[in-house]
TORKOLRO-386640 format. One record per residue (C-alpha): residue number from 1; residue in one letter; x, y, z. Coordinates in steps of 0.05 Angstrom, whole numbers. Layout:
N
{rec NUM 'A' {X Y Z}}
...
# end
This chain:
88
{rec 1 'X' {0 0 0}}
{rec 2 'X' {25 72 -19}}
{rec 3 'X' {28 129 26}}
{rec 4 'X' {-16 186 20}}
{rec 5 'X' {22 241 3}}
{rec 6 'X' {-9 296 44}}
{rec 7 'X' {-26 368 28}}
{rec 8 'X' {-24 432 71}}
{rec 9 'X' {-99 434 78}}
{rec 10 'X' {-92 359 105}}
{rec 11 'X' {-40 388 147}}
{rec 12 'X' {-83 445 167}}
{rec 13 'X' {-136 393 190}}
{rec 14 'X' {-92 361 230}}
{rec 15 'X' {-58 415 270}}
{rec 16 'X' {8 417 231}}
{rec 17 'X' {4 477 205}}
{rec 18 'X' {-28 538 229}}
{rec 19 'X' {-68 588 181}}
{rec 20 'X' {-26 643 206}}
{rec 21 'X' {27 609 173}}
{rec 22 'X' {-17 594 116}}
{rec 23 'X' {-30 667 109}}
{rec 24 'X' {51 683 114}}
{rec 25 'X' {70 641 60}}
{rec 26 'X' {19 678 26}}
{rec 27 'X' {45 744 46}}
{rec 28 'X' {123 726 23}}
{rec 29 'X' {100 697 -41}}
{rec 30 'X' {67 765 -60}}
{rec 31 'X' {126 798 -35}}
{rec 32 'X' {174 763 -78}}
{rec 33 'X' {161 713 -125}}
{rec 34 'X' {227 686 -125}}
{rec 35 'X' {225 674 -47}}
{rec 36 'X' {245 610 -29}}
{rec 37 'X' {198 558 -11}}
{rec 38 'X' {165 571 60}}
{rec 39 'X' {181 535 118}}
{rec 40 'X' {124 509 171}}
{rec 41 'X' {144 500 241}}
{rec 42 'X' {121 432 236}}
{rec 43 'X' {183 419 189}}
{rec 44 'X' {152 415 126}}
{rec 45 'X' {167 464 62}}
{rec 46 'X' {122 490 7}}
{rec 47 'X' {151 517 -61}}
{rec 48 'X' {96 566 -71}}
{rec 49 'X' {109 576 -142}}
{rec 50 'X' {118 502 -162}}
{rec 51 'X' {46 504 -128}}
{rec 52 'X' {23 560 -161}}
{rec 53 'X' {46 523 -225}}
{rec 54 'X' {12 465 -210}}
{rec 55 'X' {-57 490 -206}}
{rec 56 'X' {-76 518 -278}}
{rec 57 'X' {-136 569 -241}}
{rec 58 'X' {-86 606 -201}}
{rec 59 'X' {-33 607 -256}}
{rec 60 'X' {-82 636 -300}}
{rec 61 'X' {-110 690 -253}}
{rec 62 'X' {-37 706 -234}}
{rec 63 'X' {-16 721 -309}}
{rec 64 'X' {-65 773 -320}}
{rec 65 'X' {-31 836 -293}}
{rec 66 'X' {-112 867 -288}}
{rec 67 'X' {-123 813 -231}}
{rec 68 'X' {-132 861 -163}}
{rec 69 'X' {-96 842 -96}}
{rec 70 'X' {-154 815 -67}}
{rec 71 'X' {-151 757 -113}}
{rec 72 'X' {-88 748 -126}}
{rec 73 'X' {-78 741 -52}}
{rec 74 'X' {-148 685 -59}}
{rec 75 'X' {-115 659 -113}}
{rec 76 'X' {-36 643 -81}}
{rec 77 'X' {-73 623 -11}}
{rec 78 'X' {-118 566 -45}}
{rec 79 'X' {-51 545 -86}}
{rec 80 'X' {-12 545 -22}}
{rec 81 'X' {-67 495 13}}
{rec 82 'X' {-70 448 -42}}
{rec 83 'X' {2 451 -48}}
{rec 84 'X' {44 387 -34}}
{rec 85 'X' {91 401 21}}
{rec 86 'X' {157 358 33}}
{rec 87 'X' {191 338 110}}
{rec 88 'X' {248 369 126}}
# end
């Protein structure tokens, strides 16, 4: 049997992650989009932009330079929870 590769929402459910940090990756990503991938307390890492490239919504929304903050900020956040996270 494989193991379930979790994501930071699955994290989020299980305490792992906070959404304060949730929000701060979100923060540094809009900041810079060359930051490097966030780090969680918990230990795990998310490469905001490989998730941001991985889901073809935000990547979309992202690439139109009329998109307003508000959204782009939706947009990065829901990436960020989907997002696939690695230990370490």
């Amino acid at each position: 049997m494989t193991k379930e590769i979790p994501s930071v929402g699955d994290l989020r459910r299980k305490s792992e992650v906070t959404d304060d940090e949730i929000e701060a990756a979100t923060v540094a990503y809009l900041k810079d989009k060359n930051a490097e991938p966030f780090a969680f307390k918990s230990g795990h890492r998310v490469d905001v932009a490989k998730a941001i490239e991985m889901h073809p919504q935000a990547k979309k929304v992202l690439a139109d330079e009329a998109t307003t903050l508000s959204l782009r900020r939706t947009m990065v956040m829901t990436a960020v929870i989907m997002g696939f996270p690695v230990q370490g």
